[in-house]
N, C-alpha and C positions, 0 to 999 in steps of 0.2 A: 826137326821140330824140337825146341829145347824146354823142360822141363818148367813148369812154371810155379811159381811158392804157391805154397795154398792160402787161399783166400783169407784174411783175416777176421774177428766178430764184428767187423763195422757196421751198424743198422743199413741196411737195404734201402735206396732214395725212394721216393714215394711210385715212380714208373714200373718200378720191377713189383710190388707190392699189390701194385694193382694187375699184373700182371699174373700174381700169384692167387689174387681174390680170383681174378676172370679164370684161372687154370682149373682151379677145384670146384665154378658154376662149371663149365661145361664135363667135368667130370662127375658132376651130379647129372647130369643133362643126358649124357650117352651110356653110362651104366642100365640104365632100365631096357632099352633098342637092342631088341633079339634079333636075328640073320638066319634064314634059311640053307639048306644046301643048296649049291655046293659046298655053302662055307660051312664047316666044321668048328672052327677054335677062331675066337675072339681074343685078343691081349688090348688091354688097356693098360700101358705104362705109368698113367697118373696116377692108377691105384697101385701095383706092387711096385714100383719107381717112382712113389713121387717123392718120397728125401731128396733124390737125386737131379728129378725133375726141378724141384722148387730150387734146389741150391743151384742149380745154373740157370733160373729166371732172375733168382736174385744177383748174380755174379754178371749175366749179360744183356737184362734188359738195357738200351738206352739209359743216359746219364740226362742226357737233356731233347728237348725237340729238336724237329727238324732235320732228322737223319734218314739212315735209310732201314726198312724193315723188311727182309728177303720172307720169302713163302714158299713150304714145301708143301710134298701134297700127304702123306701120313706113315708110321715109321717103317722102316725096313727090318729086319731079322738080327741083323748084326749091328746093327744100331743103335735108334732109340728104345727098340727090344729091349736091348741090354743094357741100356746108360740112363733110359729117360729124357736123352738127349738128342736134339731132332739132328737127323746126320750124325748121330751119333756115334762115330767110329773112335775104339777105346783109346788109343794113343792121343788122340784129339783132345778127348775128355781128358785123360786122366795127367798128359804131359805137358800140353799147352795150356789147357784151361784152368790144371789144381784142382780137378774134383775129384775126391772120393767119397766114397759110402759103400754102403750095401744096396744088395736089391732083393727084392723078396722074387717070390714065383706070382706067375699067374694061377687063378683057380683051378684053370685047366690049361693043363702044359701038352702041348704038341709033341711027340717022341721025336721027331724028325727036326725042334725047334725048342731043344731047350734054353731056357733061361739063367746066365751062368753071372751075367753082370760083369763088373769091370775083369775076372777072370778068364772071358772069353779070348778064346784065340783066331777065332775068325775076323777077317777084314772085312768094312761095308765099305766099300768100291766108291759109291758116291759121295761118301762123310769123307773119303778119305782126301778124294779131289778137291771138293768142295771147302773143309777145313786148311786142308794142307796151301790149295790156293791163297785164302786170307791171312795165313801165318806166314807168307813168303811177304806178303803184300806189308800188313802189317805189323809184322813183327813178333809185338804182345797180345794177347787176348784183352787184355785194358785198353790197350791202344783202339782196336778195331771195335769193341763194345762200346767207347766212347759217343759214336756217331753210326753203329749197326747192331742191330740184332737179327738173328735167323729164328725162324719159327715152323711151325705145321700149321697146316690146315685142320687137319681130322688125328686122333689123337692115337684111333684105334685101327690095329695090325688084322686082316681078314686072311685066313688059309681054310685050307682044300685039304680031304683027308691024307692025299699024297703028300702036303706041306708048300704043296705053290701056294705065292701069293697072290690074292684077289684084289685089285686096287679098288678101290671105294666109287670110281666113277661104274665100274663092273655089276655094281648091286646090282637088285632089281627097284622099279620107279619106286613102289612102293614102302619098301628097304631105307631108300637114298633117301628120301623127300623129310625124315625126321633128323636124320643126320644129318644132311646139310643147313636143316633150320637150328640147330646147334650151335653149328663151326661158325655157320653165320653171324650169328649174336655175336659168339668169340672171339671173331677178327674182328667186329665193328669195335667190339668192348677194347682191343690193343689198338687199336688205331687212333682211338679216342685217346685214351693213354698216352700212347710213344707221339699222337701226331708228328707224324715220319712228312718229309719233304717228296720221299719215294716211296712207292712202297712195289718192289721186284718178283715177280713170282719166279721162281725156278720149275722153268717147264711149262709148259701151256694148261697143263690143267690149272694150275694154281695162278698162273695169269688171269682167267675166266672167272675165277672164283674174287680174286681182287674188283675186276669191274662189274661182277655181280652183287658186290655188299657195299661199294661204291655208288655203284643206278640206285642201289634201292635206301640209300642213302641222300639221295638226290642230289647228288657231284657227277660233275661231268668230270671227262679226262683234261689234264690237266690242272692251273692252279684256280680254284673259282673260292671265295673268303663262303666261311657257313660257318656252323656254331655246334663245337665239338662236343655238344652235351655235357660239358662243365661251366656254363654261361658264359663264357668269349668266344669272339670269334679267330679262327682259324687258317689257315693256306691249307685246300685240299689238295693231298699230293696227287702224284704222279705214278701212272703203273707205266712199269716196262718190263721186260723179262731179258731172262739170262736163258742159253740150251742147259737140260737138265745132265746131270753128269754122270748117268746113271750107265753101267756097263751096255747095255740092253739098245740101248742106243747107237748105232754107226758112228752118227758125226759126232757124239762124244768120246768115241774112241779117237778118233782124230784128232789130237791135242785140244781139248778139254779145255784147260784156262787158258789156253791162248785167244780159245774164241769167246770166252766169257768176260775177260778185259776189256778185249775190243769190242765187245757190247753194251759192256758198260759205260767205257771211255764216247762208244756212237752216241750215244741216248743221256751224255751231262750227267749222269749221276757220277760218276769217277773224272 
């Protein structure tokens, strides 16, 4: 993965901007939503990483319509933990993509998870495959931002006082039910925005969560014409998904993008 210039001052196209408005609504949105134990310690990356955040909504939202928009399900440790960046693995961020910054702490930092920012040295497994896959594919981060963007679902990292992570589908009902009317709103708001041709969950939770703000957007699967809440009308995309490339996983140990190509290449997106 070969180094990339860092970005230059050029104004941000209008996609990424709105991208930037909807990032800091649903960070007003999920600041206030407390969690009970198990869970212990909350990170919100938007607030002590959002330089860092914002500089790579601006650097890779979509350029134009009609692309594709992948979907995670919310940050991992070594990740956007530490970059702001969904799949955030440092070399990704800081070699391919040209970002740097600082990153502050969370209010309360986990001892078993601290927050070191782009000086960490631990590797995130899935940013790693995951990035490292589309930099083989594409080349450039220009290249591949051109026609895709990667995103999250849920913004905020859930641990246990031992330091496991709690993934967000794990709340409890009553937990979940204000968070996911959140992320909600937030994907509808980027969808509106990038109107993507595709829009890819990586992983089945984030598949489900694609055709749940989709139904209740009143799009079926596949292309049906509606009106993107900017007065035109539109092509509603398409969900498909990728297997998640998370260590944790079997069959993503078993070569990983080989089978996520051929998922993509199955399903006309690639």
């Amino acid at each position: 993965m070969t180094r990339a210039p860092s970005p230059g001052p050029s104004p941000a196209p209008p996609i990424a901007e709105a991208f930037v408005a909807a990032s800091r609504r649903l960070c007003d949105a999920v600041e206030p939503l407390r969690f009970a134990e198990p869970v212990t310690h909350v990170y919100n990356p938007l607030v002590y990483a959002r330089a860092m955040h914002e500089a790579y909504l601006r650097r890779a939202a979509p350029r134009s319509e009609g692309g594709v928009l992948l979907l995670g399900m919310n940050p991992g440790p070594w990740g956007m933990v530490q970059t702001g960046v969904p799949f955030g693995e440092i070399a990704a961020v800081r070699d391919w993509m040209g970002l740097e910054g600082e990153v502050d702490k969370p209010e309360r930092e986990h001892p078993k998870r601290p927050v070191e920012g782009l000086a960490c040295t631990r590797s995130e497994v899935s940013g790693r495959r995951l990035w490292g896959l589309l930099a083989e594919r594409f080349g450039t981060f220009d290249a591949f931002a051109e026609r895709h963007v990667v995103v999250n679902y849920c913004p905020l990292v859930f641990m246990e006082a031992s330091g496991r992570n709690r993934t967000p589908n794990k709340l409890p009902a009553e937990e979940r039910a204000p968070l996911e009317a959140a992320c909600d709103r937030h994907l509808a708001e980027l969808i509106e925005a990038a109107r993507p041709a595709w829009l890819i969950g990586v992983g089945a939770f984030a598949e489900g969560c694609l055709e749940r703000v989709l139904g209740e957007t009143g799009a079926d699967r596949g292309s049906v014409e509606g009106d993107g809440g900017a007065g035109r009308p539109f092509a509603r995309p398409r969900i498909g998904r990728v297997l998640h490339p998370s260590p944790a996983s079997p069959a993503a140990n078993r070569g990983w993008a080989e089978q996520a190509v051929a998922q993509m290449e199955a399903q006309g997106v690639w």
